[in-house]
N, C-alpha and C positions, 0 to 999 in steps of 0.2 A: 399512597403513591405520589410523586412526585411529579409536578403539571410539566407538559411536555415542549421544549421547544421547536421550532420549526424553523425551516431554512426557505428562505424568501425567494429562491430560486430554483426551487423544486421540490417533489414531495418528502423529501426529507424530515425525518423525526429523529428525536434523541432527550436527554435528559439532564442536560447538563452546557452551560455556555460554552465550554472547552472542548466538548464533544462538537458541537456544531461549530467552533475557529474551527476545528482539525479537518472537518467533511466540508467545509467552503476550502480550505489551503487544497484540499486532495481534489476534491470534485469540480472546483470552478476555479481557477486560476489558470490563467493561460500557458500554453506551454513552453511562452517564449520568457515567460517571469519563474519558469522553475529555475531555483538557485541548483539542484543537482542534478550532471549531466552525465554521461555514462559514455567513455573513451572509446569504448568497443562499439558500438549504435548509437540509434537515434533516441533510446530510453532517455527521460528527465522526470521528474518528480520534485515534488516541494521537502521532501524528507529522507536526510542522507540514512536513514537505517532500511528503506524500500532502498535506496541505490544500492547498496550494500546488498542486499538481500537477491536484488536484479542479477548481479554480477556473480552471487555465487551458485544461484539456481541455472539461468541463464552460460552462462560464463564458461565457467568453473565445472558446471556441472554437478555439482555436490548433488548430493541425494539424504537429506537430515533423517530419512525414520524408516523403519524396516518393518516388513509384513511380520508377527510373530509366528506366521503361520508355517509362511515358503522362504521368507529371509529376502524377497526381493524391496529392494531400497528403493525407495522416490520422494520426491519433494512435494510440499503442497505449491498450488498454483495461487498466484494471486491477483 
């Protein structure tokens, strides 16, 4: 197993350096340094594929996955 890294500003774990840039950019960066903003609200994020993702759950409304059961459609939250 692979020794584990830790995030110096909270109880964060992970295994990997990249792992841990991507959970400091998400978790600790302030909201006024996120480069992606969202036209419709006050949403921002450090990462335009969540903006994207914000605007079509949010938004848009899409609904990506279907009960196989009953057919009703929803999105995961994130």
């Amino acid at each position: 197993m692979d020794e584990e890294v830790e995030c110096t500003m909270c109880e964060f774990k992970c295994f990997t350096d990249q792992q841990l840039k991507s959970h400091i950019m998400r978790k600790h960066t302030e909201k006024v340094d996120h480069p992606f903003k969202c036209s419709q609200c006050e949403y921002s994020t450090v990462e335009k594929a969540a903006l994207e993702k914000h605007i079509k759950i949010v938004h848009k409304m899409e609904r990506s996955f279907k009960c196989e059961i009953c057919g009703f459609r929803y999105s995961l939250i994130y």
